[in-house]
N, C-alpha and C positions, 0 to 999 in steps of 0.2 A: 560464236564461232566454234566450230566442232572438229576435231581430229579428223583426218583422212588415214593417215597412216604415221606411226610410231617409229620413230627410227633407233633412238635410244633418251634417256632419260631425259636430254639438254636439246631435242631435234623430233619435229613431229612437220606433217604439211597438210595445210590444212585449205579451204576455200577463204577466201575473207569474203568481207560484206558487200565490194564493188562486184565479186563472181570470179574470181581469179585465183589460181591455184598459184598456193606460197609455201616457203621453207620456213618456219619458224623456231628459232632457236632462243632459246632462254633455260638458266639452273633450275633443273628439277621442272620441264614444261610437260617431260612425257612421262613423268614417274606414275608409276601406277595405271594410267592411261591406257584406250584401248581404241581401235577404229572408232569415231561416233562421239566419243568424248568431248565433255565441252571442257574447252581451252580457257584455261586463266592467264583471261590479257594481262592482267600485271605483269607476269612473268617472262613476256616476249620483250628480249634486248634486240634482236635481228629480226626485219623480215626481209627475205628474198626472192624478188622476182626474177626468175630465169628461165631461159625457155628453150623450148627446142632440145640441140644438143647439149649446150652448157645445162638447160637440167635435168638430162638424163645422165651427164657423168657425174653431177652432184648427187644426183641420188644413189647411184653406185657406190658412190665414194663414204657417204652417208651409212651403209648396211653394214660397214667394218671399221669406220673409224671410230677411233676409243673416245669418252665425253670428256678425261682430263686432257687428251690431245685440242678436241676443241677448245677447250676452258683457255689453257694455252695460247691458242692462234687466236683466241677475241682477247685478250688481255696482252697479248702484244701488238696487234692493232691497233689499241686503244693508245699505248704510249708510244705508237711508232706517229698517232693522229698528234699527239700530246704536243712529239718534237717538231712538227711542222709537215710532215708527209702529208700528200693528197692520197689518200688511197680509195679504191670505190670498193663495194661489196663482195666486189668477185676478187677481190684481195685475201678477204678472210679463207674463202673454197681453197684461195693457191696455195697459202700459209700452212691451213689445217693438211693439205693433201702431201707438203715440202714436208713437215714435224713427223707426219706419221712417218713418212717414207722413211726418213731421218732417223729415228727410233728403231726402223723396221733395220735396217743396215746394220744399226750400229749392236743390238742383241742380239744380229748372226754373224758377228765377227767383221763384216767387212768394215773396212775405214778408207775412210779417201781422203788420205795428206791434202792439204789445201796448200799449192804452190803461189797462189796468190794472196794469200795473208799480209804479208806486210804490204803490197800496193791496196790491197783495199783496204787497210788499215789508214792510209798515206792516202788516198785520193775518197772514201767516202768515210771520213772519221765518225759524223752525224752516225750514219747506218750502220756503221760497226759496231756503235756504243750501242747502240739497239740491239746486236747480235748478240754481246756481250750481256747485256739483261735477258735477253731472250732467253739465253740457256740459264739463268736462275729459274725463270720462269716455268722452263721445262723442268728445270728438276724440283722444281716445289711442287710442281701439278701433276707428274708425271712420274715421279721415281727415276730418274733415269738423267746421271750428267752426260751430257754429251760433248766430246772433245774440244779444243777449243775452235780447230779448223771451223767446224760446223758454223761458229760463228759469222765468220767469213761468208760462207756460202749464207748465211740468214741474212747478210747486208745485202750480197749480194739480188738476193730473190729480192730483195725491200727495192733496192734499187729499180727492179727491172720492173716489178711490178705497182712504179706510184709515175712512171714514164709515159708521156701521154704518146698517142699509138702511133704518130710520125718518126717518133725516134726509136719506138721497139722497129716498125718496119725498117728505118734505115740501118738499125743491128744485124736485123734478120737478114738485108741486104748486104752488107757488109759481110758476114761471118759464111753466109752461103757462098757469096765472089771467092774470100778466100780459099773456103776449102775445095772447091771447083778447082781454080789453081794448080791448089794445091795436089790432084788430084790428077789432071791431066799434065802435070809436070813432069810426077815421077811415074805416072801409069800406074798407080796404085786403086786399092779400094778399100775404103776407110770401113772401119769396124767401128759403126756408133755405139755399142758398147764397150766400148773397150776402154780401160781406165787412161792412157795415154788419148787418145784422139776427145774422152770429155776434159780431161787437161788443158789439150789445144784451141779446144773449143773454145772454155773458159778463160784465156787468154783471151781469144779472139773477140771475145767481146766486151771484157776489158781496152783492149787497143779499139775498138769500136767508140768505146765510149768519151776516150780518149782525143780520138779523131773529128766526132763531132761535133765535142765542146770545147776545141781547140785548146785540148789541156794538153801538153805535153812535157814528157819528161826533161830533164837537162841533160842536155848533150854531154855526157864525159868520157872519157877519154879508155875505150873498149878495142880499139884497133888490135892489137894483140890478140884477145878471146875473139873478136871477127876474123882475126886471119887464121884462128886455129880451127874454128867450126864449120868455116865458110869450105875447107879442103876436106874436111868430111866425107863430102858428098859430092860428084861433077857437077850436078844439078842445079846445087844451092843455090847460085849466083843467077842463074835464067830463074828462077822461083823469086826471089828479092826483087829482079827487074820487072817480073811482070806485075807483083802483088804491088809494086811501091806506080806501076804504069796503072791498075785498076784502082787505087787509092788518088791519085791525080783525076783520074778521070771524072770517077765520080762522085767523089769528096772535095775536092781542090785540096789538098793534103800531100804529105810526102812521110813517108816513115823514117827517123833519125839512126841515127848508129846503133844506140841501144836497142833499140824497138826490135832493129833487124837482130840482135845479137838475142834478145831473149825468141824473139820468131824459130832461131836458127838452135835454140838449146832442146826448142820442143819438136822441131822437126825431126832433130837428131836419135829421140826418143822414137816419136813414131816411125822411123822408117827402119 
């Protein structure tokens, strides 16, 4: 088997032997290496078939990402498989592309507080604890600790990517209803960059996840913080009715006091 093209020392693509052009990843596969080179099979931990668009953003993604960032995303793969995750190959592409980004943020100053820490702490312990490794991980391979929110968001991604594609769609579905809503409620237009509406977001699919697997929080006793948040805004209260009338509809679901009361903390941000 002979090199196509070198991406960096851990990442080369090459043809295999059935005729099929693949991403081959393995320590030290592409060191020294040149177009044409023959490949030392021992060395391939990964092979990936992808095609189309998925492999033309992996090979993009490929031309700039660093080889301890991958070294990273395959050695947390490895013990996210260890703890019982299903994850498929295109797990590792999302991992490596989450870490770089990750890195990439966090060495230009930006940080993004994670508001939901303690619920994904509380409702994915498993994928936490993985976040939680994760970032040793990163910073043994990488130089670089990364805060501990970030963890959070690593369960998070672990989460959303070992879901098989019924329940991402019913997210997608879900999270798109609401911000629709949410959107022709108040007659606004959401700024998907904007650090508040990825908050919301993020929420949103938390309560998503929530809803599907009929896990829900316990009702306690918020009436108070609802009757303070809900006068906020004129609005609030037609945005609750409709968002809890598209969650009946199309979930057979209802959202409880809290749910509404943390809904109504991030609304109160974004608007």
């Amino acid at each position: 088997m002979r090199s196509i093209k070198i991406f960096n020392n851990n990442a080369v693509s090459a043809i295999t032997s059935d005729g099929r052009e693949a991403i081959l990843l393995g320590n030290g596969i592409g060191f020294a290496k040149r177009p044409g080179s023959e490949i030392d099979e021992s060395r391939i931990e990964k092979v990936y078939y992808v095609q189309t668009e998925m492999q033309t953003k992996f090979l993009e993604m490929l031309q700039d990402v660093r080889p301890d960032v991958m070294s990273a995303a395959e050695e947390i793969i490895r013990q996210a498989g260890d703890a019982g995750l299903e994850l498929s190959n295109q797990a590792t592409i999302s991992l490596i592309d989450h870490i770089g980004f990750a890195i990439e943020r966090f060495q230009t100053g930006i940080l993004l507080p994670n508001l939901m820490l303690a619920e994904t702490r509380l409702l994915y312990p498993r994928e936490f604890a993985l976040g939680e490794q994760a970032l040793a991980i990163i910073e043994r391979r990488c130089g670089v600790r990364l805060p501990k929110d970030e963890a959070g968001y690593i369960a998070l991604h672990l989460v959303t990517i070992s879901m098989d594609r019924g329940a991402a769609y019913n997210i997608l579905k879900f999270v798109k209803g609401s911000l629709d809503i949410i959107k022709d409620t108040y007659g606004i237009t959401l700024d998907e960059t904007g650090l508040e509406i990825m908050r919301l977001t993020t929420h949103l699919k938390f309560l998503a996840q929530r809803v599907l697997n009929h896990q829900r929080w316990e009702d306690t006793d918020m009436d108070t913080m609802y009757g303070y948040l809900i006068a906020r805004h004129p609005r609030h209260r037609d945005c609750l009715d409709w968002l809890n009338e598209f969650v009946r509809q199309n979930f057979q679901e209802s959202l409880n006091r809290q749910e509404e009361v943390y809904l109504l903390v991030h609304l109160n941000q974004v608007l």
